[in-house]
C-alpha positions in Angstrom: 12.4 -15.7 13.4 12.2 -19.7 12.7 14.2 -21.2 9.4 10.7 -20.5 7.3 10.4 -17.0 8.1 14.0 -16.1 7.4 13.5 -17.9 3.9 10.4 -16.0 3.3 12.2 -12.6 4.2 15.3 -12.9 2.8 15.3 -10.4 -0.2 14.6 -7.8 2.8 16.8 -9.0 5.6 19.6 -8.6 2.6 18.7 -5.1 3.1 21.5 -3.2 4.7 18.7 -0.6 6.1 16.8 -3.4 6.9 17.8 -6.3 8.3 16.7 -8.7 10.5 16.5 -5.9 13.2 14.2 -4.0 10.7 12.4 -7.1 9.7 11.5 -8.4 13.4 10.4 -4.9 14.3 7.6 -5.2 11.0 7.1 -9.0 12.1 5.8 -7.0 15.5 3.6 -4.0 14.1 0.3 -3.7 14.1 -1.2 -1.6 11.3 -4.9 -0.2 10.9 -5.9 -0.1 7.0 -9.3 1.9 6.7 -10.6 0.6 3.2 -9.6 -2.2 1.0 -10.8 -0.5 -2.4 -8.4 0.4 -4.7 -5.7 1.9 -2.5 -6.5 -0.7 0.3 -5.8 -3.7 -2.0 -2.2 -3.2 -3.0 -1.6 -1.8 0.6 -2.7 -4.7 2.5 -1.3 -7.3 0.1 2.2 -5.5 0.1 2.0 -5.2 4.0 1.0 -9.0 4.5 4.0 -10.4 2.0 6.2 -7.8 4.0 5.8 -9.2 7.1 3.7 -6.7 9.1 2.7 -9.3 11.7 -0.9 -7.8 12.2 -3.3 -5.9 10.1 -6.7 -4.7 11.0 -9.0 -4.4 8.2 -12.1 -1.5 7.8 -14.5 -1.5 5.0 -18.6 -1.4 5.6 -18.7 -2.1 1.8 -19.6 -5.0 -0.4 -17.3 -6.4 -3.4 -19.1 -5.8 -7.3 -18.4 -6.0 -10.6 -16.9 -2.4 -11.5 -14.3 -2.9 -8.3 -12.8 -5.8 -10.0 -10.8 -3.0 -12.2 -8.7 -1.7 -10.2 -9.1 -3.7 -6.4 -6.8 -6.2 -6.8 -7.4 -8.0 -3.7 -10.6 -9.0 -4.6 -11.9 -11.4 -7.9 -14.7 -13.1 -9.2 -15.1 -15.4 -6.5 -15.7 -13.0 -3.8 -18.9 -10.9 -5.7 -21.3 -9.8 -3.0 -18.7 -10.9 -0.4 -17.7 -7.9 2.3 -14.5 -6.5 1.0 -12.7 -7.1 4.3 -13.8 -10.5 4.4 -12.7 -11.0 0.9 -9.2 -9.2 1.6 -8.7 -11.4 4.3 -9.0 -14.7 2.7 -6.4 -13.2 -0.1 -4.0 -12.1 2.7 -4.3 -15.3 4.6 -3.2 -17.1 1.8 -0.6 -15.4 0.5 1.0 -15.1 3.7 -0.4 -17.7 6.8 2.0 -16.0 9.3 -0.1 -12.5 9.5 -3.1 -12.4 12.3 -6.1 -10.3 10.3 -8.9 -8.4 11.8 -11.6 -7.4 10.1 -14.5 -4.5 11.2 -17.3 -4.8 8.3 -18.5 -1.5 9.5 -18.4 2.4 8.5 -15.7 4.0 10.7 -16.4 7.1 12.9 -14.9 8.6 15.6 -16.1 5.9 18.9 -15.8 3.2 16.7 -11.9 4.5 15.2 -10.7 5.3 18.9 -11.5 1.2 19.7 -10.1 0.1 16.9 -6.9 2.4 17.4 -5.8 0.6 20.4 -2.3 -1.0 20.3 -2.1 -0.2 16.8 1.3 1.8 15.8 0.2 3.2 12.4 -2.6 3.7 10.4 -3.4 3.8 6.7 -6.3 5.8 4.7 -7.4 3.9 2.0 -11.1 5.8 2.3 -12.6 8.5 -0.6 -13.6 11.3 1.2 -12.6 14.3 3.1 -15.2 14.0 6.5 -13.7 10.6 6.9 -10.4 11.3 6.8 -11.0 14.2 9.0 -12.6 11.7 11.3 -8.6 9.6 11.2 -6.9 12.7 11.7 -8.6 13.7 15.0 -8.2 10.3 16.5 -4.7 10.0 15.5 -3.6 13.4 17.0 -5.5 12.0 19.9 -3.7 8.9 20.2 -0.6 9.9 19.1 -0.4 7.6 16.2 1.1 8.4 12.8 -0.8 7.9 9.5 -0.7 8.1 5.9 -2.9 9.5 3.5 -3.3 8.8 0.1 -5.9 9.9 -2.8 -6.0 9.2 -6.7 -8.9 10.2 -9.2 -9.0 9.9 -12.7 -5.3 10.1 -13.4 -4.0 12.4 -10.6 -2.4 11.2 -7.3 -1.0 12.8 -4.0 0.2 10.8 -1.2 1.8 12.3 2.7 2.2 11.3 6.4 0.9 12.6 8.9 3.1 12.4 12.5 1.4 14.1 15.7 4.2 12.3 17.8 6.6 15.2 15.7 5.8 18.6 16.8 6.8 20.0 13.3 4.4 17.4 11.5 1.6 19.2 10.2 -1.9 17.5 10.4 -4.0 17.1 8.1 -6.5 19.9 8.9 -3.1 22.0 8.5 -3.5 21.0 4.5 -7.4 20.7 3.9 -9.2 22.6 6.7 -12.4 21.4 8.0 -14.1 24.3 7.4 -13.3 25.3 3.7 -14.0 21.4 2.6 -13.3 20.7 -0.9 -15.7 19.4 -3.3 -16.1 15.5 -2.8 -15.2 13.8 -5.9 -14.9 9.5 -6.6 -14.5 7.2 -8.9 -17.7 6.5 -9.5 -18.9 9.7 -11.3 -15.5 10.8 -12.8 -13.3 7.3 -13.5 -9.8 6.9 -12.3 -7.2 4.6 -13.7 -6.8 0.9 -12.5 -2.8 1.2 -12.0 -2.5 4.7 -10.7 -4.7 3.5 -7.2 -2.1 0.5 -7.4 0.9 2.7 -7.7 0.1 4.9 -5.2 -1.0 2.3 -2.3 2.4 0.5 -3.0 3.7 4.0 -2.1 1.4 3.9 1.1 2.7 0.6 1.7 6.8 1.5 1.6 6.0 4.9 3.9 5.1 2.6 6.0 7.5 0.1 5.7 9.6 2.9 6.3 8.1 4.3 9.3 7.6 0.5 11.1 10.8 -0.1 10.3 12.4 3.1 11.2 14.7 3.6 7.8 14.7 6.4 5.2 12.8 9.5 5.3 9.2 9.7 5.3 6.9 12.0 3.9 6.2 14.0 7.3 5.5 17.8 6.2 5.7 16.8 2.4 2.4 16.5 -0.1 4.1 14.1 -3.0 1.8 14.8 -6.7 1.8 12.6 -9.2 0.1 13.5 -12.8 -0.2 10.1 -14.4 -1.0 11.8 -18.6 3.0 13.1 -18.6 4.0 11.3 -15.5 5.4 14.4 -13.9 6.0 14.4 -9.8 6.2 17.2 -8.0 6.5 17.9 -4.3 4.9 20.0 -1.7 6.6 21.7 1.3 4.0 21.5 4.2 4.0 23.5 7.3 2.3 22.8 10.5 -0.6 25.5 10.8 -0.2 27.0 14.9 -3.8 28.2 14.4 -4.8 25.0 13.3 -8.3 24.0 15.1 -7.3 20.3 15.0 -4.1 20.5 16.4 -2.7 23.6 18.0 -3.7 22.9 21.1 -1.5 19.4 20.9 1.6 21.2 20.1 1.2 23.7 22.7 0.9 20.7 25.2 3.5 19.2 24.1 5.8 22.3 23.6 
């Protein structure tokens, strides 16, 4: 790291988990953030200030008026603009030092396994289940860790998924393909503009945390939060041996 970069990092390499060990292995990552809605926004801003050295950005969507509630790295300025064209300027000037790529395109399974390459982690910033199906299959594939989030009107729940660990559960282990839950967004049923923002900062610190290699992530854990009495609550998961998705990668592996 130059003079600059150890200004700009300083509050973290003061850090005793951290470091400047910690904040040169962040300065090298490569992360994958499919979406830059609501979750997306806070994710890839707090990723970029952080240091992540490279972030790949997904979105086939277009930014309008009824984002600007709640997507904070978009504005006024960037109406009709792709939202991954619009993140990036954002990113790019909040932090010149972080290489962006951006994929204007809807993300399925040829397209994901491209995009995957050289990439150590990725984040799901998406809103619904067939997608996110689509990240875990490619992930167990590749090996590559990623975590989920998902908020709707004022309820939350947030995990990672680790197919490197062969206690990890997936995340067909939690929501199976077959028995898929009944899609639900935004658009139809609201959600509230700082609950997305409070639970893509927490997508941002697990992976902070997993980059970095300090603390404990949320591997095997479903974290809930109710936003009207701000209760949390926590979910033990366990990693399904019948699972369709990812059985057959454990038993490869054991």
């Amino acid at each position: 790291m130059g003079d600059e970069e150890l200004l700009r990092y300083s509050r973290h390499i003061l850090l005793p988990e951290l470091g400047i060990e910690g904040q040169e292995k962040l300065l090298a990552s490569r992360v994958l953030i499919l979406g830059l809605g609501g979750l997306g926004s806070p994710v890839a801003l707090y990723l970029a200030s952080s240091g992540v050295g490279e972030l790949t950005l997904v979105d086939h969507d277009t930014v309008d008026l009824t984002n600007l509630q709640r997507q904070i790295a978009h504005d006024s300025s960037g109406l009709g603009q792709t939202k991954v064209s619009s993140a990036a300027s954002h990113l790019l000037r909040l932090n010149p030092g972080v290489r962006v790529h951006t994929h204007a395109e809807r993300a399925s399974a040829e397209r994901l396994s491209v995009w995957l390459e050289g990439i150590d982690l990725v984040i799901d910033c998406c809103d619904n289940f067939a997608t996110r199906h689509v990240i875990n299959r490619v992930c167990l594939e590749k090996k590559i860790p990623w975590v989920f989030a998902g908020a709707i009107t004022m309820d939350a729940q947030i995990s990672v998924f680790d197919p490197r660990d062969p206690k990890s559960p997936c995340f067909a282990c939690l929501f199976p393909e077959d028995v898929a839950p009944e899609e639900v967004n935004c658009a139809s049923l609201g959600v509230l503009a700082p609950l997305v923002g409070v639970m893509g900062s927490l997508q941002a610190l697990e992976a902070i945390k997993m980059l970095a290699h300090i603390g404990e992530p949320l591997v095997g854990r479903l974290l809930m939060l109710e936003a009207r009495q701000m209760r949390l609550s926590e979910m033990r998961l366990k990693r399904q041996p019948t699972c369709p998705a990812c059985a057959d990668l454990h038993t490869m592996q054991a």
